[in-house]
C-alpha positions as MATLAB code, in Angstrom:
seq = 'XXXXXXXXXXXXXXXXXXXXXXXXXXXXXXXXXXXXXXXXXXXXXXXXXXXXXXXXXXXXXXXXXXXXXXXXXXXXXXXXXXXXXXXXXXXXXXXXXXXXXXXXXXXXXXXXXXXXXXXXXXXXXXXXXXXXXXXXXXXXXXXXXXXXXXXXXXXXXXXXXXXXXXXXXXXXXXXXXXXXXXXXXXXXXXXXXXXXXXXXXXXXXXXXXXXXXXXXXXXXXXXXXXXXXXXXXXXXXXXXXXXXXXXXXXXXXXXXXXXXXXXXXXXXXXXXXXXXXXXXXXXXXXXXXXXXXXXXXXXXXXXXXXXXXXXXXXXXXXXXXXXXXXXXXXXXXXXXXXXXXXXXXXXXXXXXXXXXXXXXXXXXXXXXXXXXXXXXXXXXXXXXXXXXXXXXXXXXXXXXXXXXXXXXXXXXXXXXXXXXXXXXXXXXXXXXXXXXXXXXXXXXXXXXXXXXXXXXXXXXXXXXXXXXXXXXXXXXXXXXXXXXXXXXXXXXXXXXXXXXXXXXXXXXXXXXXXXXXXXXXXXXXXXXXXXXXXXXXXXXXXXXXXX';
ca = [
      -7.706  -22.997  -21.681;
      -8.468  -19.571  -22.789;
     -10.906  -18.545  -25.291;
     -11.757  -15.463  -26.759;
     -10.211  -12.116  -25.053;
      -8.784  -12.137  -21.657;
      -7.741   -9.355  -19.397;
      -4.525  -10.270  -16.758;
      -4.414   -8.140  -13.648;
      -1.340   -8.014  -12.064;
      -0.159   -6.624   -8.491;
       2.368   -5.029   -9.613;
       3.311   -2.440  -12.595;
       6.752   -4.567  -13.089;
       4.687   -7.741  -13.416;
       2.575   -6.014  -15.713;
       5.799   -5.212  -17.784;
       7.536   -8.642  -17.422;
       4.193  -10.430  -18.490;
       3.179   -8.345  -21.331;
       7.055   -9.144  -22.897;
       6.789  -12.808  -22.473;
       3.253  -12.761  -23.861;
       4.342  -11.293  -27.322;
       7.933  -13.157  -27.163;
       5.748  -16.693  -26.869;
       3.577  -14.959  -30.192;
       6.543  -13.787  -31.719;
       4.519  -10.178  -32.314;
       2.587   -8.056  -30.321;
      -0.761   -9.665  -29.299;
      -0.705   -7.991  -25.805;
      -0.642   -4.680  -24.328;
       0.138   -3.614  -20.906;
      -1.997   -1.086  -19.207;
      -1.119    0.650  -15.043;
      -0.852    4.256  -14.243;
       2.896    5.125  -15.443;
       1.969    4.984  -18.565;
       1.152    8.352  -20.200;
      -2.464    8.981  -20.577;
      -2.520    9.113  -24.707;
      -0.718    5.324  -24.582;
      -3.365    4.171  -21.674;
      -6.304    5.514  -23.770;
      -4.789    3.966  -27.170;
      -4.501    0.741  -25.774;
      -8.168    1.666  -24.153;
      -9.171    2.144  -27.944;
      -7.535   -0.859  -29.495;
      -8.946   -3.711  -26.480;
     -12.730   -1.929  -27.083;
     -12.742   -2.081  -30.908;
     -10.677   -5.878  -30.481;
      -7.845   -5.186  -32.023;
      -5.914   -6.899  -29.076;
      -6.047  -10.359  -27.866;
      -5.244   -9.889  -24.620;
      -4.407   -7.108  -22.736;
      -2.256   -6.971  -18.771;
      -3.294   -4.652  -16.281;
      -2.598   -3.166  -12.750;
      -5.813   -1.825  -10.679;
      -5.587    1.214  -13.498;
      -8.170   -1.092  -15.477;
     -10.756   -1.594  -11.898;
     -12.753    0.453  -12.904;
     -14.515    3.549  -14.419;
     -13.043    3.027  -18.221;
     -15.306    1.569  -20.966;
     -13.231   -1.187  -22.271;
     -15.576   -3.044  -23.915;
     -16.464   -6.969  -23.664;
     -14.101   -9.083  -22.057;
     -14.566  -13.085  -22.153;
     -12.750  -13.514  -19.128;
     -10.488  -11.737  -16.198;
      -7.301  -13.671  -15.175;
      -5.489  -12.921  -11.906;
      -2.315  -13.645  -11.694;
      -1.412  -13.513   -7.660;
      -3.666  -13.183   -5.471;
      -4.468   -9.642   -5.046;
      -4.431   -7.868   -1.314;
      -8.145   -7.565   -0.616;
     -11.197   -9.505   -1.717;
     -13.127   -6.376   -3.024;
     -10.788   -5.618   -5.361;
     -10.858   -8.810   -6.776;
     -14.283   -8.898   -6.978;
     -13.567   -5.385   -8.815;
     -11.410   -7.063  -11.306;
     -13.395  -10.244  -12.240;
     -16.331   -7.845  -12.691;
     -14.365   -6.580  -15.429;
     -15.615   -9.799  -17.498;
     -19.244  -10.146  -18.944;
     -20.035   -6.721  -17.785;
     -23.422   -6.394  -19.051;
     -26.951   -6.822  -17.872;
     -27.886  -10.633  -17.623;
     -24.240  -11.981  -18.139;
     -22.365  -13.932  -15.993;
     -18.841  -12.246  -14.865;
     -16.121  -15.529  -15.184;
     -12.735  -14.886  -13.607;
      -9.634  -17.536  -12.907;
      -6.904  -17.095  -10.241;
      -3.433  -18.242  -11.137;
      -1.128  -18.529   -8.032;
       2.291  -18.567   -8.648;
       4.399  -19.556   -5.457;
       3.091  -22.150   -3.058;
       1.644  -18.937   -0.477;
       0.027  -17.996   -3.224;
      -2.381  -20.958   -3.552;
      -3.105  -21.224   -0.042;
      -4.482  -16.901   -0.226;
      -6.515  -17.995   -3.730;
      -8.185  -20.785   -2.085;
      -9.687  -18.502    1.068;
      -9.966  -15.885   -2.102;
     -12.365  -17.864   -3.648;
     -14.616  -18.797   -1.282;
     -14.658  -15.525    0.078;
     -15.713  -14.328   -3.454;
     -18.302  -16.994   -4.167;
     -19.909  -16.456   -0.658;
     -19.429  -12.615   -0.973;
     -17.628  -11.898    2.545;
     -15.945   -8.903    1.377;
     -14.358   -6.301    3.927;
     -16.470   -3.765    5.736;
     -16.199   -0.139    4.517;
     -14.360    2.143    6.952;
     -14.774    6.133    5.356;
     -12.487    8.286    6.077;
     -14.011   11.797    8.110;
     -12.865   14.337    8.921;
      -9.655   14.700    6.568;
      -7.888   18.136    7.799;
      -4.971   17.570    5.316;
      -8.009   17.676    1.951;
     -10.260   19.887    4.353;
      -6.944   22.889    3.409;
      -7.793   22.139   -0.139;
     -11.602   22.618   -0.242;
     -11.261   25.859    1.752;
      -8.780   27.077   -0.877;
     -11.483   25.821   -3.491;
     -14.238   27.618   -1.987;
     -12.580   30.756   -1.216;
     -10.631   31.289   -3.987;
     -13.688   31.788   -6.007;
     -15.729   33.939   -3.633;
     -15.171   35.631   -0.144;
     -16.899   33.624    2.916;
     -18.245   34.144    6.490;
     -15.879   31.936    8.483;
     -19.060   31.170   10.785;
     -21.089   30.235    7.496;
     -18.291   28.614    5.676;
     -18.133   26.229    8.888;
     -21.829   25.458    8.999;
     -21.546   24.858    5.346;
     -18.661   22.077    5.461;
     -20.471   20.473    8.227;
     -23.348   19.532    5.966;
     -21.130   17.413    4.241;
     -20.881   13.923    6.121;
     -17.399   13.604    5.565;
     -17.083   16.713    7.606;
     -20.480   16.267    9.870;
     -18.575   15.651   12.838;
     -16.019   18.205   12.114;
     -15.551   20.725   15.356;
     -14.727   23.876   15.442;
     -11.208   23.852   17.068;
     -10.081   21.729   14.367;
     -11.415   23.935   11.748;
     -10.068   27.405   13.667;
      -6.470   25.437   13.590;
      -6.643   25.004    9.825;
      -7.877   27.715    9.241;
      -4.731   29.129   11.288;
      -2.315   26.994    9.435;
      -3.540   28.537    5.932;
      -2.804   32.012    7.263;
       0.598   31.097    8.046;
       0.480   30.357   11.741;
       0.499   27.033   13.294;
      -0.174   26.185   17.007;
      -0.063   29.820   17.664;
       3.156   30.445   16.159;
       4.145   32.062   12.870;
       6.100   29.861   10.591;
       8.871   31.853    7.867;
       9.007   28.545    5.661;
       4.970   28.399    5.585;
       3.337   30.758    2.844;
      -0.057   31.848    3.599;
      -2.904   30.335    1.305;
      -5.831   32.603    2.589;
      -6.712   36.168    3.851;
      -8.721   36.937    7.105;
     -10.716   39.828    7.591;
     -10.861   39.744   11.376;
     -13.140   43.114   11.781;
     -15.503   41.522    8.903;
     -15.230   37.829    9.755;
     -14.447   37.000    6.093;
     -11.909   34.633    4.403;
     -10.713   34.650    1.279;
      -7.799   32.937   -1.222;
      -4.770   34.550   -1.512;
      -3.703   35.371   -5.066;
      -1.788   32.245   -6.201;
      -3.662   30.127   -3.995;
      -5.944   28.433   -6.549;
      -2.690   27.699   -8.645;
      -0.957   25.801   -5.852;
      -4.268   23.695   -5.617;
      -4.183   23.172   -9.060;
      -0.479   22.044   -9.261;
      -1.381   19.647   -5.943;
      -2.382   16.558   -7.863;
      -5.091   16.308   -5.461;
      -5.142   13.837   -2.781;
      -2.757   11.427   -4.956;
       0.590   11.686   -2.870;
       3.528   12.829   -5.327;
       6.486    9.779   -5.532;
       9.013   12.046   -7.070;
       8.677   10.299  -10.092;
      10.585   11.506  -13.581;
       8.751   11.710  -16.805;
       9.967    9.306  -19.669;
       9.998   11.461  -23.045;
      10.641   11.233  -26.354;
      13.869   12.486  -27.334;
      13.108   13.634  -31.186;
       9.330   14.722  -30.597;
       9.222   15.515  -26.800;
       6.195   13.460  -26.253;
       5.466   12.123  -22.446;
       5.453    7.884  -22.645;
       5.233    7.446  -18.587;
       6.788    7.757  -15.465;
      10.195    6.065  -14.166;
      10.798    5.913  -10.101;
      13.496    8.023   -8.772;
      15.487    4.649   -7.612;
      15.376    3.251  -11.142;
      16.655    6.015  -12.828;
      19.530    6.728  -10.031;
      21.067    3.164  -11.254;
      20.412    3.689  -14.856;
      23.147    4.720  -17.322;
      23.151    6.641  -20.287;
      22.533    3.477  -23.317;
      21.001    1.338  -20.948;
      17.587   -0.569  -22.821;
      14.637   -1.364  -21.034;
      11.303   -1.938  -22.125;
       7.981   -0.518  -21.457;
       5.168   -1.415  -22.581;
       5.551   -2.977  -25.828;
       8.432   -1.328  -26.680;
      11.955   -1.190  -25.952;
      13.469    1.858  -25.265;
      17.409    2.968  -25.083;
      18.008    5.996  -22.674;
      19.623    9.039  -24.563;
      19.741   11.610  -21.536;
      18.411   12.042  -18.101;
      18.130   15.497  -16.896;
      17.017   16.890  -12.684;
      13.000   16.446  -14.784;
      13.350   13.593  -17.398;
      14.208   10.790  -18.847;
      14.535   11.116  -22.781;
      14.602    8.133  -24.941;
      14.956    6.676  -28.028;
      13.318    3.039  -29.595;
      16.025    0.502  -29.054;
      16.713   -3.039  -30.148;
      14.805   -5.971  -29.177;
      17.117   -7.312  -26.194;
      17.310   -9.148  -23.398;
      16.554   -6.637  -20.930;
      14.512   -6.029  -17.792;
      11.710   -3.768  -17.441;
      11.774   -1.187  -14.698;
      10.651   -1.395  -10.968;
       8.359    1.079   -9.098;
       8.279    1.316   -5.169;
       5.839    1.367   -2.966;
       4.063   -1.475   -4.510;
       3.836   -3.508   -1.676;
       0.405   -5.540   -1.097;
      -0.662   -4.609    2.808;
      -3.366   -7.625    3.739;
      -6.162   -6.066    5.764;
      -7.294   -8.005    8.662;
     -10.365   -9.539    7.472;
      -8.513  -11.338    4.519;
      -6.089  -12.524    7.122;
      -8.333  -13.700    9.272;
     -10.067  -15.637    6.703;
      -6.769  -17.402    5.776;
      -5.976  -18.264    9.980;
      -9.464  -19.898    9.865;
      -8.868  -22.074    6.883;
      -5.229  -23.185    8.267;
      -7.096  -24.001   11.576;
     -10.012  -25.982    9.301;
      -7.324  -27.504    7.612;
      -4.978  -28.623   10.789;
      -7.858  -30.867   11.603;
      -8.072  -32.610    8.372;
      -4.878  -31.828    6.606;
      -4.601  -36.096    5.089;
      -8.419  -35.518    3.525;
      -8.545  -32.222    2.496;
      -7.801  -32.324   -1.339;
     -11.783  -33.810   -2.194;
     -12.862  -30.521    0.278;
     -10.549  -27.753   -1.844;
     -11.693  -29.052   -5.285;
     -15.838  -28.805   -3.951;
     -15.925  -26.052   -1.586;
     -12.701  -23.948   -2.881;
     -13.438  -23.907   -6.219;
      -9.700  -25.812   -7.177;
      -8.678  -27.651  -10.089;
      -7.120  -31.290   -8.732;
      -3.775  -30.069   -9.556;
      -3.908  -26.580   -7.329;
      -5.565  -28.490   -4.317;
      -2.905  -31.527   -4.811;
      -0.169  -28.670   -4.766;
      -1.324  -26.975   -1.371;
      -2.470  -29.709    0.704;
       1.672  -30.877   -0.302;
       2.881  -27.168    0.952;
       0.172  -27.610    4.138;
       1.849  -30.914    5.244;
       5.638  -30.154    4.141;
       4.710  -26.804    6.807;
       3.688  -29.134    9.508;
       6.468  -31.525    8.970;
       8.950  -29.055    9.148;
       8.212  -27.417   12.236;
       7.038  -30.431   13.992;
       3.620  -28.787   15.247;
       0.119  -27.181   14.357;
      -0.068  -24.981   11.262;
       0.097  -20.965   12.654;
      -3.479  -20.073   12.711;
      -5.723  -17.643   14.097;
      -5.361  -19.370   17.846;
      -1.912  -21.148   16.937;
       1.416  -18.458   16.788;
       4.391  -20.212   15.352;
       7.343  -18.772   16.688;
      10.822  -19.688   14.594;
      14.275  -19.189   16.309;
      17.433  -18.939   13.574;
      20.454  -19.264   15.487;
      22.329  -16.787   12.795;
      22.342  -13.286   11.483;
      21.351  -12.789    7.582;
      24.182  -14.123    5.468;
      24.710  -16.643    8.199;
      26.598  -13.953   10.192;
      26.654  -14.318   14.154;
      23.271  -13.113   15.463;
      20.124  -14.369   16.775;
      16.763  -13.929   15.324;
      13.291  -14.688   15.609;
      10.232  -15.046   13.318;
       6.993  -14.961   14.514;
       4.482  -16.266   11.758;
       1.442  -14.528   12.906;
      -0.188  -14.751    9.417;
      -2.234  -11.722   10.402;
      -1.642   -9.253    7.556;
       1.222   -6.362    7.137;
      -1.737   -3.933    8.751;
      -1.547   -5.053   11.660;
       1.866   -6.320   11.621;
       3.405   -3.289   10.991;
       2.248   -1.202   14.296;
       2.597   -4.391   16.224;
       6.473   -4.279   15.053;
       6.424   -0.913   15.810;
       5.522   -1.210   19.417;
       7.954   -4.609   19.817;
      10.536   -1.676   18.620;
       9.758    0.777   21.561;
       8.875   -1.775   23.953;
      12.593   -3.136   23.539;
      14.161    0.016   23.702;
      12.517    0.565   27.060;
      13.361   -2.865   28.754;
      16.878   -3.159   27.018;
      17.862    0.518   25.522;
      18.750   -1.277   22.622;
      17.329   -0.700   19.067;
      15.682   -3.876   17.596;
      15.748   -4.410   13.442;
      12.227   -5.848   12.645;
      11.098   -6.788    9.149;
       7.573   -6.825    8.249;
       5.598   -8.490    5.848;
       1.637  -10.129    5.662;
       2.879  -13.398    6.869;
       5.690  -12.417    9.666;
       7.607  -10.667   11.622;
      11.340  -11.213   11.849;
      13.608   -9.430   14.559;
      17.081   -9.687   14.427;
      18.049   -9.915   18.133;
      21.122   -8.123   19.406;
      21.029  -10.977   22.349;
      18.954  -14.040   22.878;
      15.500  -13.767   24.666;
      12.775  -16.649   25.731;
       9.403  -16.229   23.555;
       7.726  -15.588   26.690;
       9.800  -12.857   27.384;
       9.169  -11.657   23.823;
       5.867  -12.133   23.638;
       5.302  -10.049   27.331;
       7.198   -6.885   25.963;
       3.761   -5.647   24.429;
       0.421   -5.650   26.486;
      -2.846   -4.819   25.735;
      -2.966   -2.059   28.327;
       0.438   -0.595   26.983;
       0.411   -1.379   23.136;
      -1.104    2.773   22.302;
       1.562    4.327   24.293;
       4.358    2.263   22.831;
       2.750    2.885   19.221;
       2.553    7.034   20.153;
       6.289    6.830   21.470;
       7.709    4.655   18.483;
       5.387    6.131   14.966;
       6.868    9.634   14.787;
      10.480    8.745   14.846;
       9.839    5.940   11.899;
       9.766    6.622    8.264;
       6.625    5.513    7.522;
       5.549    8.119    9.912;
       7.658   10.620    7.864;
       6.184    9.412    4.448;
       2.615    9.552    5.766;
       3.380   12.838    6.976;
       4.914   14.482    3.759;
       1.793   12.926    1.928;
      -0.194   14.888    4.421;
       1.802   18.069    3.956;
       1.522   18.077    0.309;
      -2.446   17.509    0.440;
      -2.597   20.305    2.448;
      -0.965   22.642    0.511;
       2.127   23.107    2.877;
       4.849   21.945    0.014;
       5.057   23.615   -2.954;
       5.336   21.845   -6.452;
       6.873   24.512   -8.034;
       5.667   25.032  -11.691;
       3.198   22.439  -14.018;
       5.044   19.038  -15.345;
       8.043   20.407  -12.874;
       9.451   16.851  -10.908;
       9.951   18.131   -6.738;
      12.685   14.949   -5.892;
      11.529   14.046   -2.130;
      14.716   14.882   -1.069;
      14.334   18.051   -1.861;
      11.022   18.855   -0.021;
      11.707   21.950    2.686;
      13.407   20.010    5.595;
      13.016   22.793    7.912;
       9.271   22.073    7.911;
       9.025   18.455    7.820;
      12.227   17.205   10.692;
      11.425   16.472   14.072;
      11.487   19.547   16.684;
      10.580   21.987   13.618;
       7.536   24.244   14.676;
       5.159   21.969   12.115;
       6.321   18.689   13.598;
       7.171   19.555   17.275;
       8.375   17.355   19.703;
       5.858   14.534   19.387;
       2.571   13.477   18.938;
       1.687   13.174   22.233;
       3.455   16.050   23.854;
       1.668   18.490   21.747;
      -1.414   17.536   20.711;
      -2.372   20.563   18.239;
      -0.541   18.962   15.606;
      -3.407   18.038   13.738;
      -1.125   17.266   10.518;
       0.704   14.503   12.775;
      -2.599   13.083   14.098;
      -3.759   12.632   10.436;
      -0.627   10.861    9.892;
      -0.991    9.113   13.285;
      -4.138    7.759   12.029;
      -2.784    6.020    8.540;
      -0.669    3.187    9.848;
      -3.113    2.278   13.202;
      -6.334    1.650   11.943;
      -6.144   -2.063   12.524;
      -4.587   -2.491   15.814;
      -7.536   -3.687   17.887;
      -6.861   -7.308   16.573;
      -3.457   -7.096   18.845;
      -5.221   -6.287   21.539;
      -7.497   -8.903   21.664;
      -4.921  -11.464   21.172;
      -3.022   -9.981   23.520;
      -5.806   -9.882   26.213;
      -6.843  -13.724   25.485;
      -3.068  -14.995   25.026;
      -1.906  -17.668   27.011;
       1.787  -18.569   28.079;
       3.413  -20.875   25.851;
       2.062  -24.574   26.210;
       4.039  -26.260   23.289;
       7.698  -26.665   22.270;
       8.788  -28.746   19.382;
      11.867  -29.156   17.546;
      11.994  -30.696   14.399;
      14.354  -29.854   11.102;
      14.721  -26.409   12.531;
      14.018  -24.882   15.941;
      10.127  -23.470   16.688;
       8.263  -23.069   19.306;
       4.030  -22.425   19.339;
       1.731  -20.607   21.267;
      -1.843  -21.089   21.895;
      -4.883  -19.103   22.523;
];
């Protein structure tokens, strides 16, 4: 039971919405706000205002509320899911008694049966403070274009001294000086000793004086950047009497919205009026039954350590699965009902794939003799459990490794839990599981990342941080379709050929680097994987491998 005034964190911005509407429908009048970065900055800071002087009782938030805003007191920090990492649910729960000598009091409410089996490990990860290691990021070239265009735009520089003078940064400590003479090239206009039409120059060289300076319009495009906050296309929701900005609205929500349509935001429902190439203009509707809008790329990606946190637990658990409740309730932090509720979901796993819960040494591998929609197909799910960081580049080089042995293109679909590959034929899990070696895994990765589009996202980001896509004029939307194909398809003069064929593109290898941090846990199991040693049927096919 609640007392006093909570704060709900959500995963999601759509969550947020949803949960803020059935707070004040269950009050029958607003009690609760909701809080997360679409919201225009004047509503975020009102409902900033109203939580600090308490004129709310409870307010829902997104990470927008982590941290950095003087809120006031809060009695206690709710999460509803489980969030993706442990720090930032340490973040959030911090939120609560947050002053000296208090005690910070947070609850986790899991709403699916995953979900209590993540807020268990969350816990005790919590309570014994095994959070993830740190990993900065150095050497940024993509941000490294913006703080030259900061620094010269205000002064002229000594190439050889500007240099010397990044490097005493340690973000930049280790930064050499080919990769600084290629940005430096790119901001003139020339890239990998070629001169690109589409790419404006951002900076002047003086060659016989050794000097570099800003361009005029250079410090404008930096301001217009947004930073290193990558730009989703979104449109802004207005007003549609007094012009006023009330959020942002993703581009695929507003493609399948309709002039009349009602949706609500925040604590208010609002009936679109007009949508223009820039905005969305609205007016206050009725109170109706209607949903709230959805934002992409709000997908939780599980770092390893969390992961591997959760395979431990499952293989803990495997060897006392019968007496485990009196164990989740002392060491886990659960309430009877919670541990009741997963040790049923642990053994209703087990039963239904007739062997050991997928673990950390235990890879479940599930065979569906059908296509989705039960069309004719084959596919296979391997429940690997370790986190969509790692299972995305191991997908990735499945992918290319299948193209090479079959010249056939495999469908994989990747999430923290799985991986499931819809098979143009059948194949034996040994097979599958040999496709990918240790020794092989980086070459697969190189040959199958530029030609996916999360390679293509991660590299638009980067183009945009560095300055290489224009945003046109202040509060002016740039739809992602429309970014300046010539510079961004594969074989143009800024993408080349591929990563590995040229290896100047220092704007790919930045890219490169986003989706591959993680991939030495595949190569371990990889190296200390053994050939399958247990088949089981039960209710539906599976097969396990240990080791």
């Amino acid at each position: 039971m609640l007392t006093g005034q909570p704060c709900f964190f959500t995963n999601s911005r759509a969550l947020c919405e949803r949960l803020t509407r059935k707070i004040n429908d269950a009050a029958n009048k607003i009690v609760a706000y909701s809080h997360h970065g679409s919201m225009s900055r004047e509503l975020r800071t009102l409902v900033e205002s109203k939580l600090k002087n308490g004129d709310l009782a409870a307010i829902v938030a997104t990470s927008s509320l982590e941290m950095g805003i003087d809120i006031g007191d809060l009695d206690e920090v709710v999460l509803i899911q489980t969030p993706g990492s442990i720090s930032s649910a340490i973040q959030r729960i911090g939120r609560a008694g947050h002053q000296v000598g208090e005690t910070s009091r947070g609850t986790i409410y899991p709403t699916h049966p995953l979900d209590f089996l993540e807020a268990a490990v969350l816990a005790n990860a919590i309570q014994t403070r095994d959070i993830e290691a740190i990993s900065p990021i150095h050497c940024a070239l993509d941000v490294l274009a913006q703080i030259i265009i900061s620094m010269t735009g205000t002064a002229s520089w000594d190439i050889d001294e500007l240099y010397v003078q990044l490097r005493r940064s340690s973000a930049y400590h280790n930064l050499t000086r080919t990769q600084y003479d290629l940005v430096l090239n790119m901001l003139t206009g020339r890239y990998a000793e070629s001169r690109i039409r589409e790419l404006k120059p951002r900076v002047a060289i003086d060659h016989l004086e050794n000097t570099i300076r800003a361009r005029t319009g250079a410090l404008m495009s930096l301001y217009l950047s947004g930073g290193v906050i990558p730009d989703r296309g979104y449109f802004q929701l207005r007003h549609s009497e007094s012009n006023a900005r009330i959020g942002e609205l993703d581009e695929e929500f507003v493609w399948e919205a309709r002039i009349g349509q009602t949706f609500s935001l925040g604590t208010q429902h609002w009936q679109i009026t007009k949508i223009t190439h820039n905005d969305v203009f609205v007016m206050p509707g009725r109170p109706v039954a209607s949903a709230p809008p959805f934002w992409k790329s709000e997908s939780l990606n599980r770092d390893f350590h969390f992961s591997e946190l959760i395979g431990i637990f499952l293989e803990e658990a495997e060897q006392n699965l019968d007496g485990m409740n009196e164990k989740l309730v002392n060491d886990f932090h659960m309430d009877q009902e919670s541990a009741a509720q997963l040790s049923a979901f642990l053994s209703r796993q087990r039963e239904h794939t007739g062997c050991a819960l997928p673990n950390r040494h235990h890879l479940v591998v599930e065979k569906i003799a059908s296509a989705p929609g039960k069309a004719a197909g084959n596919q296979i799910v391997l429940h690997t459990g370790w986190g969509a960081k790692v299972n995305r580049p191991y997908g990735m080089a499945l992918e290319a490794a299948w193209r090479n042995e079959f010249s056939e293109q495999l469908e994989i679909y990747v999430s923290n839990e799985c991986l499931v590959l819809q098979l143009p034929h059948q194949i034996s899990t040994e097979k599958l599981l040999s496709l990918v070696s240790a020794e092989g895994i980086e070459c697969l990765l190189r040959s199958r990342l530029e030609g996916s589009g999360f390679f293509g996202a991660r590299f638009r980001e980067c183009a945009g941080r560095a300055l290489l896509l224009s945003k046109g004029k202040f509060g002016e939307r740039k739809p992602l379709w429309s970014r300046p194909v010539t510079l961004l398809s594969r074989g143009s003069p800024l993408v080349g050929d591929g990563i590995s064929s040229r290896p100047s593109r220092r704007l790919c290898a930045v890219a490169y680097r986003s989706p591959v941090p993680e991939r030495r846990p595949i190569l371990d199991w990889q190296r200390t994987r053994k050939h399958p040693v247990l088949f089981s049927r039960g209710s539906g096919s599976s097969e396990s491998t240990n080791s």
